[in-house]
Structures are given as structure tokens and as C-alpha cells.
N, C-alpha and C positions, 0 to 999 in steps of 0.2 A: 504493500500500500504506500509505504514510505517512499519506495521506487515511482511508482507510478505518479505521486506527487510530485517530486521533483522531476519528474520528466514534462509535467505540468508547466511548471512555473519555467524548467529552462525554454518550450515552446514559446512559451507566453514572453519570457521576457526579447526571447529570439524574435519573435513577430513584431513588436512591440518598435526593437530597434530598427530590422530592416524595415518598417515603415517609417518611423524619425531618418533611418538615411536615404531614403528614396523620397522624402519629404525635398528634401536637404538638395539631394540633387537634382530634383525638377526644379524650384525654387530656382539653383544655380542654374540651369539652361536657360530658364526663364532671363534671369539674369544679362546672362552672355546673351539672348534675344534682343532685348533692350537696350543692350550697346549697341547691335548691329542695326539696328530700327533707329537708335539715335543718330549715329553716325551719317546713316543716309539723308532723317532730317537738314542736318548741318550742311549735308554737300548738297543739297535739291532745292533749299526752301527759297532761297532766292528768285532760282528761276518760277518756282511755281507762285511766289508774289509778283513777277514780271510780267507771266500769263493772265494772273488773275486782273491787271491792269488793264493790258491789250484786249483779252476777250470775254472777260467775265466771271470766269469759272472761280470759285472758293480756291484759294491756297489750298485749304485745308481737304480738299476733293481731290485736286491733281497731286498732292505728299499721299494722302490716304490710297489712294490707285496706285501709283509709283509702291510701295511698300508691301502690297498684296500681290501685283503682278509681277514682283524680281525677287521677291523671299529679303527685300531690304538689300537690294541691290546685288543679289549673290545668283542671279539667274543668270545662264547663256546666254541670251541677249543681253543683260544691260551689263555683262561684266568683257562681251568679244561686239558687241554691236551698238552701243549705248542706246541700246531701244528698251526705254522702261515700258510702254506702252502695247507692247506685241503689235508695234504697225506693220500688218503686211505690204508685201510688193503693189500689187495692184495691177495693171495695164499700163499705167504711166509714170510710174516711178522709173525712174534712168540713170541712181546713183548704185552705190555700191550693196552688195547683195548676201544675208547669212543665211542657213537652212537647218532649218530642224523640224524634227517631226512634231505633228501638235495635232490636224482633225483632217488630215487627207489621209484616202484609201485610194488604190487603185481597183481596176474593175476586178479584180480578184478578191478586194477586201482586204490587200495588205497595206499595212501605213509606209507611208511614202512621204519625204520630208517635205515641206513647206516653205517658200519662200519668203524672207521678212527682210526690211529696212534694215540696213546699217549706215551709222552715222559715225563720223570724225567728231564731232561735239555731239554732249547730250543735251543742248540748248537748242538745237535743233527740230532733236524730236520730241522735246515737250514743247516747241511750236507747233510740230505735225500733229499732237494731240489736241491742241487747243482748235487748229484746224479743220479737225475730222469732226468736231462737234456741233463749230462754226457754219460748218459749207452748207451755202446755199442750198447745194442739190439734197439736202438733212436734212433741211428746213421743219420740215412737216415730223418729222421724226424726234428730234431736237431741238426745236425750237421753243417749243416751248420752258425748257429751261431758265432760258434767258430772260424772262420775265421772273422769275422765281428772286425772293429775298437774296442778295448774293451773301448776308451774313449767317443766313437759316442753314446750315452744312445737314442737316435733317432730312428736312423736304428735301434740299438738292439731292444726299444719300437714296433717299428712297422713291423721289422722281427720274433720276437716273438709270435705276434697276428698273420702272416701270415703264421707261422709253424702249426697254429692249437691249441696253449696252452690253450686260453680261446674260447667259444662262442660268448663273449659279444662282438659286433661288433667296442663297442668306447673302447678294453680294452688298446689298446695303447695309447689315447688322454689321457686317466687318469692315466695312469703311467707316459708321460711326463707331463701333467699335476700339479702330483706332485713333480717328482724331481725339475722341475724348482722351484714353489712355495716355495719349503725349501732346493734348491739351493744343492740338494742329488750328481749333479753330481760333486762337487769340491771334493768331500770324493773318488771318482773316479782316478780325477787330484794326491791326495796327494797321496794317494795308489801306482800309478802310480811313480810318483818321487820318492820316499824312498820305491821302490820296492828291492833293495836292501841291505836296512836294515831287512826285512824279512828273517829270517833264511828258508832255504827249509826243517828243520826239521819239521818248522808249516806249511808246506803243502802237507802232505804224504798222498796220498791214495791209496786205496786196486782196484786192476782192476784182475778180478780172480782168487784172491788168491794172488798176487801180488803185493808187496809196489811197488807203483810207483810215479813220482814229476815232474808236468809240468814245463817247467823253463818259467823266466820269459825274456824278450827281453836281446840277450846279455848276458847272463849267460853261463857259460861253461859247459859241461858234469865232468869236472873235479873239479870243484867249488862244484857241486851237490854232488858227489862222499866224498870228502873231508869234506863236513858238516856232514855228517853219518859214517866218522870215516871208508870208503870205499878204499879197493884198485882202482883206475880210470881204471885201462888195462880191471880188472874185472866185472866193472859198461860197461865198453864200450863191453866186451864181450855180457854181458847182455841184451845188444842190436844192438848184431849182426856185432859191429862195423863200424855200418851205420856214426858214427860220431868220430872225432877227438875229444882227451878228451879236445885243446885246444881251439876248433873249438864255435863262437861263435852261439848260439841257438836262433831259430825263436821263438818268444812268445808262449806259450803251447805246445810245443813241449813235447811230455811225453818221460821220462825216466825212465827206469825200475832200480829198485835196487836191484833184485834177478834174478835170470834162470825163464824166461817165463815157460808157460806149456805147454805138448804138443797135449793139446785140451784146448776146451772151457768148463766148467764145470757145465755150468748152463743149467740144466734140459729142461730148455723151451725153450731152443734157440739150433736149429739143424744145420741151415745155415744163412748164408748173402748173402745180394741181394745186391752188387756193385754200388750202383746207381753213385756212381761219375766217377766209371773210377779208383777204387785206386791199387795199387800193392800190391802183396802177401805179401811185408813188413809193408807197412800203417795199411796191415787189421789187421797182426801180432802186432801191436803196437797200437793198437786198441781196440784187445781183452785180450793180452797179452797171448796171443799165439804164440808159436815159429815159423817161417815162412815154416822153410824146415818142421815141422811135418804137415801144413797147405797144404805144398804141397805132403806132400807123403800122407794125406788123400785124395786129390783131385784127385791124378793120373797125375801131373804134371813135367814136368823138370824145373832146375833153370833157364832155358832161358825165359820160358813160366810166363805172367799175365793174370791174369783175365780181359774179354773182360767188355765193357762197359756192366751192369745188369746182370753180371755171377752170376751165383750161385754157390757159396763159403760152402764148408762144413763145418765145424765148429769141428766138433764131430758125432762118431759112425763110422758106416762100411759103403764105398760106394758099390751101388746096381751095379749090372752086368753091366747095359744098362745107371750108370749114369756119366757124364760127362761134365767137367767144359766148360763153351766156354772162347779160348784163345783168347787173343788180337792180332790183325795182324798186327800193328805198336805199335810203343812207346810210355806207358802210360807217359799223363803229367796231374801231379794230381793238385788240386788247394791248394797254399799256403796259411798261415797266413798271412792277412795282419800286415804290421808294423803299429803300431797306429800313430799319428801326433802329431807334438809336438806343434801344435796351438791350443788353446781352442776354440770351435764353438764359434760364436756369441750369446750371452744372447737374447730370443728371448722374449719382453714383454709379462707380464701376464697381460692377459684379464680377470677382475676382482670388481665385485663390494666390493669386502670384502679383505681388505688390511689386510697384516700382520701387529699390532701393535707395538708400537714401544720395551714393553717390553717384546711380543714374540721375535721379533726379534734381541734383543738380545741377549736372553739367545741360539738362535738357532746361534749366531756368535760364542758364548764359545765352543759351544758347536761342532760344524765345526770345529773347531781353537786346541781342546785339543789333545791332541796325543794318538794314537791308546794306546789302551791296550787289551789285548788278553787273557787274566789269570784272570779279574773283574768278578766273578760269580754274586756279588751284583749290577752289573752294568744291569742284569735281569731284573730287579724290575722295575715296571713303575709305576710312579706318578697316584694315581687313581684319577678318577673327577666325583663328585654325581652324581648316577643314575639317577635325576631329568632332567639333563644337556643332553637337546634334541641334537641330532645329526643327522646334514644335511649336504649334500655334497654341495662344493663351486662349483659355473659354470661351466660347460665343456667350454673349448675356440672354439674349432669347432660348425655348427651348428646343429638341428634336427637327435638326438642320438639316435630316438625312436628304436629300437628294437624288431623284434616279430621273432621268432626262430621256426619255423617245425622242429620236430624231433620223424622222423615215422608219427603215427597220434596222435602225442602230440604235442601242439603248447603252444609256451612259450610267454610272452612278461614280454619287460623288464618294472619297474616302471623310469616313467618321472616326471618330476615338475608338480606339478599343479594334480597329478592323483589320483581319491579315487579310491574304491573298487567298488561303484557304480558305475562311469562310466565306469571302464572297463569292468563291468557287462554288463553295456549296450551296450559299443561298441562291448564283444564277444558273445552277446546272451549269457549269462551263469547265473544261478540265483546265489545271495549273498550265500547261504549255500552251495551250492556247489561249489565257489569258496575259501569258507574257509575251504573247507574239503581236497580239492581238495592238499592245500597248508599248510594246519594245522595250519591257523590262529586263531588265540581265539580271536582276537577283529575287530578293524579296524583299526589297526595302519600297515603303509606300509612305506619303506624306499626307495628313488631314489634310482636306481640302483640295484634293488632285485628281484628277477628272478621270474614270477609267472607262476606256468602252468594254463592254460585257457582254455583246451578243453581235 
């Protein structure tokens, strides 16, 4: 009996420990997680307040993305092609080119590598993100964003995931996830306040062929003009003279700084499908196309808009029998909202694996340092030994499983707790042809990573 007791307590105390050291060392990965997550903060946040200037988008959205789609910078792409973004190729991309497998099969159903973007800077292609959200040809997909609070990192979180951007059904939970966790949305806040220490020289972009500079709340068409070293009468020409050069400007509101075109120039794009209700001026300042040639392509007077879902021409010759439908009342389109000048409420994080005290430090410097926009060494991320396992910290929501149909390919996502085995067994699928399947070489599988199953 006396045996049997202390065989007791030595179990008991044995359990006991290896649960305090497996406490001990998830804690520490977690740890080393949050250096590498800091690190990247440090090297990216600039650009992603640069963006957030130029097109809109939350700091705090384009770090939260960047850090979910490179594992915090430690992906194939952004550590051989500094694409944080997985931009692929396209049709018209004509720079340099990296390949890995990701969601092509060939007609046999074996995966076959994928063509993505490479970039010489990563400033680059967190312009081609900002970009891909921006494009006109999106509009109706994404556009609606752009009206959204740009301090709400929330709504943007979860209007984001409802445009369609990711599949993964919890990819909103884990982008606010992280902003809160490393506190992404005060770099939003500060952006936001010393928006007008930002020159609109560092926010110029090209919309078909055309420089053009969203303003920010409050800015004038003549302020914009005047940083470019611009006559205003002519900036206002430019766009048609829909505004006073004194006239104070709704947030993204774009501004042309040359003669629009009088088409659209981009090959793949014939027409526009209206979805909102907007006026021959909006589409005009949209595409940066000039409105009256928009309307002498359609076959329209200046009296006349496009009805709600018209079909807008863009470019080329209309056909005998083709015809815009016009609106019978007066388009009222949807504005910019003005952002708030309250900070949401910090909503706790649900969390067994705290920031430590000297993460969180260096992540207050680091929040706290003031923008710079010219630091190319500010690229560079702190690396942390390949040894150093990486696991994702809790989702706060609950039962994130994910299983994806698409066609007759079914996906499911990786959960805590899942081998290769079981999900062998729960999709009926043998081990080797789920590692072929996915081009696994071993049995190593990471939360949160896509596996096809069938």
C-alpha cells in the first residue's frame, strides 16, 4: 500500500512538473513570437503609415496583414521576394518573378508552383497592396471600404473579410487579434493627428496615367495645388471644378494634378457596372477619366447619370443597339464618413500568453518614435534561430475550424491539437497522398495553414 502511495505522489508530482515546464516553454515561444512580431512592427510601420496616407487603408490593417501572411516576416516570399502581400504575377506584371506552390493543380490534380511578384524594395509592394484595393477595376468589390471610419481597425477587420479578400473564415478575428495584442491601432491614432505634417508630395499616385493625391480631412484643393508648386485655378480645372480651391475636403477625396484622359487605358477593363448609384463625375474621378468624354462615349447629355447598375463605357466604340440606362431622379451617392475623434474602447485580450515585460517595452519605443519615411535600413528585421518553433497565440472567438469547398476541392484549415493523421482519418485520405497532395516532406503542420484534402 505504502508502495502504491508513493508511486502516487511520485506520478502526481511528475505531472505536476512537466506541466509547470511545458507551461514554461510555450510561454517562452510565445515569447520569442513576440520579438519576431515586434521586430517586423519596427521594420514595416512606416511604410504602412505612408500607405495609410496615400490610400486610406489603417496602419494598423496593412502591419496586421503583413504579420499573418509572412509568419512576421519569416515567409518565402517576404524573406527571397519582399512580397509581404502574396501578390501574384498577373498578365501584366513585367518585373522580376519567385515561384512557389500555394493553390495550383494541374489537370492531373498535382500542385504545381505558382507565380508571385518579386520586389528589390518592400516599399514597393506595400504600394502594390495599397493598389490592389485601390483599383478602379475593384471598385464595386472594395470600394466600399473607403468610406469606412479609417480609425475603426474593427469594421475595416471585418468589412475586409466580408469583401471577399481572404477565405479563411476567422481572417478578421486574427487581424484584430493582432492589432490589439501590439496595440497596431495607436500608429493609426498618430497618423491620424499629424496628418498634416505629411506633405501631399509623399502621397502621389498614378490612376491612369494620372498623378493624382487623396486629401486628407480638411485639406484644401488649394493647399494640395500649392505643395506641387501648382497653379490652384488649374488643379481645380483639372477636376472639372467640382470644388473650390478654398473649399475644405472630405477625407480621400482624390485630386487630380494633370488633364484626366479621355478614356480609360487599361486593356482589360471595357466598362463599369454602377453598383452604387454614382455620377458620370465620381466614375470620372475614379478612373481618371474626363467626364464629358465618358459621356460622349456613352451617348449621353450633361443632364443625364447613370441609373443604378448602368453600364458605363469606359473605352472603344459604342455598338448601334448599345445604351446606357439613365437615372430618373437624382443620384445621391454615398459619402466619406468623417472618422471620430474618440478612441474605441481597448477591448481585453483573451490570452494565456502575456506580453512580457521587456517585449513590451521595446514595443512602447517603439509606438512612441516618430514616423520616418526615407529609413531604407529600417527594412531589416531582427532574425531569431530557425530552431525557434512558431505557434500562433489563441484566437479570442470560439471553434475556428474551417473546411473550404472549392469546386470539388475541399480544403481545411489546420487547428490546435491536429496531426496529419487525424485529419487522414477524419477525411478518409491516406498519409501519402495527403503529403503529395500539399507537398509536404515530413509531418510538420502549422495552425492556421491551408490543407487541400480531397
Amino acid at each position: 500500500m505504502k508502495h502504491i502511495k508513493s508511486t502516487l505522489i511520485f506520478l502526481f508530482l511528475l505531472f505536476l512538473t512537466t506541466s509547470l515546464l511545458a507551461q514554461k516553454v510555450t510561454q517562452g515561444r510565445m515569447d520569442s513570437l513576440d520579438q519576431q512580431r515586434i521586430a517586423y512592427i519596427n521594420a514595416f510601420k512606416d511604410l504602412a503609415v505612408l500607405e495609410m496616407y496615400k490610400s486610406g487603408i489603417p496602419a494598423s490593417i496593412t502591419l496586421a496583414q503583413g504579420l499573418l501572411e509572412t509568419a512576421s516576416g519569416t515567409s518565402f516570399l517576404a524573406k527571397t521576394a519582399n512580397n509581404h502581400f502574396g501578390m501574384k504575377c498577373g498578365d501584366l506584371w513585367d518585373g522580376e518573378k519567385a515561384y512557389k506552390h500555394d493553390d495550383e493543380f494541374d489537370k492531373k490534380g498535382n500542385p504545381i508552383k505558382s507565380c508571385f511578384r518579386s520586389y528589390s524594395d518592400p516599399a514597393d509592394n506595400f504600394a502594390d497592396h495599397s493598389d490592389f484595393l485601390r483599383d478602379p477595376q475593384k471598385h464595386n468589390r472594395y470600394g466600399s471600404l473607403f468610406l469606412l471610419d479609417p480609425l475603426d481597425y474593427v469594421i475595416w477587420s471585418t468589412s475586409l473579410q466580408a469583401s471577399g479578400y481572404s477565405p479563411v473564415g476567422h481572417y478578421s478575428a486574427r487581424l484584430i487579434e493582432h492589432i490589439e495584442r501590439y496595440r497596431l491601432h495607436e500608429l493609426d491614432y498618430r497618423a491620424w493627428d499629424e496628418r498634416h505634417k505629411m506633405s501631399p508630395k509623399n502621397r502621389m499616385v498614378t490612376v491612369n496615367g494620372v498623378n493624382m493625391v487623396r486629401a486628407v480631412e480638411g485639406e484644401t484643393l488649394g493647399a494640395i495645388a500649392a505643395a506641387y508648386g501648382l497653379n490652384a485655378t488649374k488643379v481645380s480645372e483639372y477636376n472639372e471644378n467640382h470644388w473650390d480651391k478654398d473649399e475644405s475636403l472630405i477625407h480621400g477625396t482624390p485630386i487630380y494634378l494633370a488633364e484626366k484622359k479621355a478614356r480609360w487605358e487599361a486593356t482589360e477593363l471595357e466598362f463599369y457596372f454602377s453598383q452604387e448609384g454614382k455620377s458620370m463625375f465620381e466614375i470620372s474621378q475614379l478612373f481618371g477619366v474626363k467626364s464629358t468624354a465618358l459621356r460622349q462615349i456613352n451617348g449621353v447629355t450633361t443632364s443625364q447619370e447613370p441609373a443604378l447598375k448602368a453600364k458605363v463605357r469606359l473605352q472603344g466604340q459604342r455598338l448601334a443597339k448599345e445604351k446606357m440606362a439613365v437615372a430618373t431622379s437624382k443620384i445621391t451617392s454615398p459619402v466619406a464618413l468623417k472618422p471620430r475623434n474618440k478612441k474605441p474602447p481597448m477591448r481585453p485580450i483573451q490570452s494565456d500568453y502575456p506580453i512580457n515585460s521587456r517585449n513590451s517595452a521595446q514595443l512602447n519605443r517603439i509606438l512612441d518614435n516618430p514616423f520616418n519615411f526615407n529609413a531604407a535600413s529600417s527594412y531589416k528585421i531582427a532574425k531569431i534561430a530557425d530552431s525557434t518553433p512558431v505557434i500562433e497565440q489563441p484566437i479570442t472567438e470560439a471553434n475556428y475550424k474551417e473546411e473550404r469547398t472549392m469546386g470539388s476541392l475541399i480544403f481545411h484549415e489546420v487547428e490546435k491539437g491536429d496531426t496529419l493523421m487525424n485529419i487522414c482519418r477524419k477525411f478518409g485520405v491516406g498519409l501519402a497522398d495527403l503529403r503529395k497532395l500539399n507537398n509536404i516532406p515530413n509531418d510538420t503542420i502549422q495552425i492556421g495553414q491551408r490543407l487541400r484534402v480531397k
